[in-house]
Steps between C-alpha positions, in 0.01 A plus 500: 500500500770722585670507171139554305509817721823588433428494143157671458734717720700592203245429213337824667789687509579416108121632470524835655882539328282534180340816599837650508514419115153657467597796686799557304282458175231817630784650631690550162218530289368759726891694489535471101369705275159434291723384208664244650290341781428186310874423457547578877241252569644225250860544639366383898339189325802428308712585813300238740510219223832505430676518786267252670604269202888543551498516850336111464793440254843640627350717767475283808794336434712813558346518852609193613796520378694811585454566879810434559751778302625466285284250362352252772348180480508430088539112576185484756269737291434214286120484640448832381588412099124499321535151416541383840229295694463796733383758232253320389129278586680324774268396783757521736639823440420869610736676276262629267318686758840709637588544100229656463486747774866587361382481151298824619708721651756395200236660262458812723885589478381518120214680513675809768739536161201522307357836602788717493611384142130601414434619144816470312684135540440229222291209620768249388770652725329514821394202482861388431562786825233316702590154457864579648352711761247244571643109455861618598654822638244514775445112579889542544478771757224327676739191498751714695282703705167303568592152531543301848852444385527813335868631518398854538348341835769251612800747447366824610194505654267576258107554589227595235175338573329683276696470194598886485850395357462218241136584373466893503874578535684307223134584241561912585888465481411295185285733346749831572723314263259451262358868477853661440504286185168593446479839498159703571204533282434751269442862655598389845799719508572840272789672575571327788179561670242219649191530332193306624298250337182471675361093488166503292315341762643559890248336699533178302850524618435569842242148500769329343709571843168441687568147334834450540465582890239242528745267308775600722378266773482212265869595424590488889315233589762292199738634745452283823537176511217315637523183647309298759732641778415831392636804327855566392705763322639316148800548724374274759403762757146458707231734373158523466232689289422712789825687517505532097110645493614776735807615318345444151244725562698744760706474175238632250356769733834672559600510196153594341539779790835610414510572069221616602655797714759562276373450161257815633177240410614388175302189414747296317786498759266465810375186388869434397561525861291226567747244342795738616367391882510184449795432336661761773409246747524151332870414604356509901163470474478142671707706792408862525197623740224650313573839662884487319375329198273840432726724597783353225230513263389857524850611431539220200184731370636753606814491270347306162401809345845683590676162306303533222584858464874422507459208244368725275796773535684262350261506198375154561136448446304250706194507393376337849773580732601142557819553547438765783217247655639161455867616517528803666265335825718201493806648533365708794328207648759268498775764646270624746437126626861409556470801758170451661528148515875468577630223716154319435588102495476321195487122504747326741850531352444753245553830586235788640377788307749759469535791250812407326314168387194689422682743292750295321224283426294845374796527224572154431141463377497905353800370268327175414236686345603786354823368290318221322217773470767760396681270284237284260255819460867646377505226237158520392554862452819460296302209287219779449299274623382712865256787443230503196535754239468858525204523235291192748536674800377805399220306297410246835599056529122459476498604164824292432514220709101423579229396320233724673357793613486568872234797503311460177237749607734745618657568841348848709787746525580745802652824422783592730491833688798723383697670824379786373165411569494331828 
């Protein structure tokens, strides 16, 4: 009985994991423009399918077989090879439940590329992009840094419950790389200046992030390990759901609270700050009290916007601010941890939570991301094969790349105030 728990355990988790995907979808339909909403909706389908199909391929391989650096276990990760008995109808196995709750978060480190590259990037290369991301660079990190025999934990002391380092850190530091190559849309920048490009539709976007918060606990329940002697940490701590309700939503109130504050009430980034919370407090959240867990988040809100603003003095554009979101907060959250938490005890023999781990593991995993990132988007871009022509961006990718017409009868239209008039 206790392992039919354990799985409908998980089988729910996989479940609510798909309303990130959905989320995502509304999200970056609702940031695009009219013109290319359809393609923005194609490219999260495309996204989910494809990296759930090479994470079943190559994917989970590379997680059981580089926890130890600089490559780990290849000899014992033979279970994890698609045509083993584990991956498979096997009566006796449960692999296929714990694939698939990794087969999840592998597609979301895809789809947090896929808003900022919004509008501009060929279909063929991001997929290319998101299948690295996805089935290698970050199943890697996790290897390292979200493994019971993770090195990042054995060596120095490593603690991210929450994933904050090998999920949100490695797809933001991934995605910086990519956007240098890149290069902003059309209009975004003249003469140095940042010029805005409203979204066509904002309060799709901000349901998409209703959606993604709800699938946010689906994500965090895929990280505890339940088992009929309770909760654990994929570390091996003790846990329960208890102490990861009150920080997840501690999490999302503060930082809802704080973009709020100093965006000045700007809709976009305040519901930004939502996720910005909660990836603020993911490295502890099995650990902190509620009361710090909401006070880390405000100032994770607090500072989103102020990244974003700094990414884009650089004349980067992200068109979502994931890289200020899912980077930015995970770099804060993770330093911040190695303080509050420091001298914490990790399993017996390993050592405690201390900043030095918590940081060097911050820029192991920043460099894991960002130089593949950095590096292939470079190649595509050299090929000619990275951003879509001049003359199809300024036309739309629905009238390119999709057979159909999102709005056939027409979309109602909002005329912006000028400062002059407000």
């Amino acid at each position: 009985m206790e392992a039919v728990i354990t799985d409908l355990f998980y089988w729910v988790s996989i479940a609510l994991m798909i309303c990130i995907h959905a989320g995502f979808l509304a999200y970056e339909v609702g940031a695009s423009r009219s013109k290319n909403v359809l393609a923005a909706a194609m490219k999260n389908l495309l996204t989910f399918s494809v990296v759930i199909a090479t994470f079943f391929f190559f994917g989970w391989w590379f997680y059981n077989a580089f926890y130890a650096f600089p490559v780990g276990a290849i000899d014992s990760a033979t279970a994890a090879l698609p045509w083993s008995d584990d991956m498979g109808p096997n009566s006796t196995s449960v692999t296929g439940i714990f694939w698939g709750a990794f087969a999840l978060f592998a597609a979301t480190t895809g789809s947090i590329m896929s808003g900022a590259v919004l509008e501009r990037i060929r279909t063929s290369s991001f997929l290319i992009l998101t299948t690295v991301l996805g089935s290698v660079v970050w199943i890697i990190g996790a290897a390292w840094a979200w493994h019971g025999s993770g090195w990042l934990l054995t060596e120095w002391g490593w603690h991210d419950f929450g994933a904050a380092g090998c999920v949100h850190l490695i797809a933001g530091a991934f995605t910086l790389g990519v956007l240098i190559n890149l290069g902003p849309r059309a209009g975004r920048f003249i003469d140095g200046k940042a010029i805005t490009i409203p979204p066509h539709n904002l309060p799709l976007t901000m349901l998409g992030l209703m959606l993604i918060f709800v699938g946010f606990f689906g994500f965090l329940m895929g990280c505890v390990v339940y088992t009929n002697t309770g909760y654990f940490s994929i570390f091996g701590n003790e846990t329960n759901l208890s102490a990861i309700a009150f920080s997840t939503l501690m999490g999302l109130a503060g930082g809802i609270l704080g973009a709020y504050v100093s965006s000045k009430g700007e809709p976009f980034w305040t519901i930004s700050g939502g996720l910005a919370g909660v990836i603020s407090v993911a490295p502890g959240m099995d650990l902190y009290h509620p009361a710090l867990a909401f006070i880390i988040a405000v100032v994770g809100g607090l500072i989103v916007p102020s990244i974003g603003k700094l990414i884009e003095k650089f004349g980067i554009d992200d068109v979502v601010g994931a890289v200020s979101v899912h980077g930015g907060c995970a770099v804060y959250g993770l330093v911040v941890s190695g303080f509050v938490l420091w001298g914490y005890p990790n399993l017996e023999g390993m050592p405690a939570i201390n900043p030095l781990g918590q940081i060097g593991g911050m820029l192991v995993l920043t460099a894991l991301g960002f130089i593949p990132g950095y590096l292939i988007s470079l190649a595509l871009k050299k090929a000619k094969m990275l951003r879509i022509p001049a003359e199809v961006e300024l036309a739309g990718l629905d009238l390119s790349e999709v057979p159909a017409t999102p709005y056939p009868e027409g979309i109602p239209v909002t005329t912006l105030k000028s400062d002059a008039e407000v």
